[in-house]
N, C-alpha and C positions, 0 to 999 in steps of 0.2 A: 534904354535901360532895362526893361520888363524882361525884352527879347534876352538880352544878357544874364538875366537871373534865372531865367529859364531855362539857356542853354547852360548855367553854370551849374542848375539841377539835374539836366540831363546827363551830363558829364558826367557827375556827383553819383546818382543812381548807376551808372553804366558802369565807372568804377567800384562801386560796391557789387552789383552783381557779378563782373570780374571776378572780383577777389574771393566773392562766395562761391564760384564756382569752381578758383583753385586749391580753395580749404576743402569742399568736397573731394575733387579730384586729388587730391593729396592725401587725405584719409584713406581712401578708395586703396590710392596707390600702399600706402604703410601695412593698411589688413593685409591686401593680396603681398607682399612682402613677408608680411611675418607667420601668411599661412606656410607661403613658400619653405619658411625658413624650418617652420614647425616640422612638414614633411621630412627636409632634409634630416633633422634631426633623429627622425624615426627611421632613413633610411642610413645613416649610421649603424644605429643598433642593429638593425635588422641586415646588413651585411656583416658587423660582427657574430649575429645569430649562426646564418647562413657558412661562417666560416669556421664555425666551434662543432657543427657537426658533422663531418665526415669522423671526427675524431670521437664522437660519443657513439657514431654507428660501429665504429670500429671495434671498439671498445663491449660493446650489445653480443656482437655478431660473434664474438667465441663463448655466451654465454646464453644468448638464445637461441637454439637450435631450433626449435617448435615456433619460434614467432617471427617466422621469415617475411608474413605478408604486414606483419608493423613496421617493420624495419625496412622493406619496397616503400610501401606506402611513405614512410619518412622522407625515403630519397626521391620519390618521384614529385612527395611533395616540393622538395629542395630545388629539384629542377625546374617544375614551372615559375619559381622565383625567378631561376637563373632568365627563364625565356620570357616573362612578359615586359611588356614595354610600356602600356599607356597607365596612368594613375589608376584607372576600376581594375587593370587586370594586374597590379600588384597588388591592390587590398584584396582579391578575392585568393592568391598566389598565398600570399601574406594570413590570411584567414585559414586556408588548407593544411598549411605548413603548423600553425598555433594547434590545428586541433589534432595531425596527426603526432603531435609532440606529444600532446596530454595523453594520447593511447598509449604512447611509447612509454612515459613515466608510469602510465597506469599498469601496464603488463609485468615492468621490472619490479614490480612488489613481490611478486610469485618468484624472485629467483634471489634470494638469499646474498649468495656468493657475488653477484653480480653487484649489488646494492654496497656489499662490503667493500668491491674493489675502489679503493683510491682512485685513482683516474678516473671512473666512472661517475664518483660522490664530487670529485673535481668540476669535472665535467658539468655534468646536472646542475650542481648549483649555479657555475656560470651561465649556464642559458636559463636558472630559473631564473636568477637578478636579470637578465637581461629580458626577459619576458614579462617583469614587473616594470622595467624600465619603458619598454615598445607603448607597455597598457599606459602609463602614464602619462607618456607621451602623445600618444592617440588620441587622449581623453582632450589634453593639449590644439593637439590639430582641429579636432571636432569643435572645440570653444572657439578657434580663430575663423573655423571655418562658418561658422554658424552667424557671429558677428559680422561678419564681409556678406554672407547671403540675405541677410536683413536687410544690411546698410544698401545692397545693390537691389533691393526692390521695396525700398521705402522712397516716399516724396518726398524731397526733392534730389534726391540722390539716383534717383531710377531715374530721370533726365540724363544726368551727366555719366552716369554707369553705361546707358543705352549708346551715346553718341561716340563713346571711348573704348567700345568693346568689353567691357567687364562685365564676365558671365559666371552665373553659380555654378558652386564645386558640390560634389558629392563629400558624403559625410562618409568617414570612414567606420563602416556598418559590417557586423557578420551576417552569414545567411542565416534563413531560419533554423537549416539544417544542424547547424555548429551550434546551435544553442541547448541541443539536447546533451545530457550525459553522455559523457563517452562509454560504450560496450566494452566491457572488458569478458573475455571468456578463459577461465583455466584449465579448458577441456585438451587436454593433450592427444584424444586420441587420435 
C-alpha cells in the first residue's frame, strides 16, 4: 500500500513537472512568436518605406542640383537594405537609411520650390507617417524582445530555454553615431 502511494506521488510530481515544463516551453514558444511577428510588422513598413523612395529621389533630383551627395547617400543607403540579409544587418541597413532621410528632409528646407511641389509634400509626408510608424513599431519589437530575453535567462526557464535552443535576440539599437544631429550645410560653393 505505502509503495503504492508513493509511486502514486511520483507519478503525481512527474506529471506536474511535465506540465510545468510545457507551460514554460509554451511561453517561450508565444514570446519568440510575437517577436517574430513584431519584426514582420516593421518589415512591412520598411519595404513600403523602401518603395516610396525612388519616387521622392526623383522628385529632389530636378530641384537639388548642389546636393548630389544627399541624394547618393539616400540611394546607397536604399541599397544596402535591399542587400542585407541577417536581422543585425538590416537594423544597421535600416538605421543608415532613418538617418540619411532626416539629411534629406533637413537640406529640402533651403529649397523653397521644392518643398512647394506637391508630389514632393506627398511624398514626404508619406514616408514621415511611415517613419513614425517603423519608430513605434521598433519600440514594439524592443518590448517583445526584451520580455523573451529575460524569460530565457531567468530560473527556471533558462533550463527549458537551454535544452530547446532558445537564444537571445538583439535589440533593435542605432549606432552611436546616428544619435548625433544631423549636419546640415548651405554652403553652395
Amino acid at each position: 500500500m505505502t509503495t503504492l502511494i508513493v509511486l502514486g506521488v511520483l507519478v503525481l510530481l512527474l506529471v506536474v513537472v511535465i506540465g510545468y515544463v510545457i507551460m514554460i516551453y509554451n511561453g517561450l514558444v508565444r514570446l519568440k512568436n510575437e517577436a517574430d511577428k513584431s519584426w514582420s510588422n516593421i518589415d512591412v513598413l520598411l519595404k513600403q518605406r523602401f518603395d516610396e523612395l525612388p519616387k521622392l529621389i526623383k522628385v529632389c533630383e530636378g530641384y537639388m542640383k548642389h546636393e548630389k551627395a544627399t541624394l547618393e547617400a539616400v540611394i546607397k543607403a536604399r541599397s544596402m537594405v535591399g542587400q542585407a540579409r541577417s536581422e543585425k544587418e538590416q537594423l544597421d541597413a535600416q538605421n543608415m537609411l532613418t538617418d540619411t532621410l532626416k539629411s534629406l528632409f533637413a537640406v529640402t528646407e533651403q529649397y523653397p520650390d521644392l518643398k512647394a511641389d506637391t508630389a514632393f509634400r506627398s511624398l514626404g509626408n508619406r514616408i514621415s507617417e511611415l517613419e513614425d510608424q517603423i519608430a513605434d513599431r521598433r519600440e514594439l519589437f524592443n518590448e517583445y524582445i526584451t520580455i523573451y530575453n529575460i524569460r530565457i535567462a531567468q530560473f527556471p526557464d533558462v533550463l527549458v530555454a537551454s535544452k530547446f535552443n532558445f537564444t537571445a535576440r538583439d535589440l533593435w539599437e542605432i549606432q552611436p553615431e546616428h544619435r548625433a544631429d544631423v549636419d546640415v550645410s548651405f554652403d553652395h560653393s
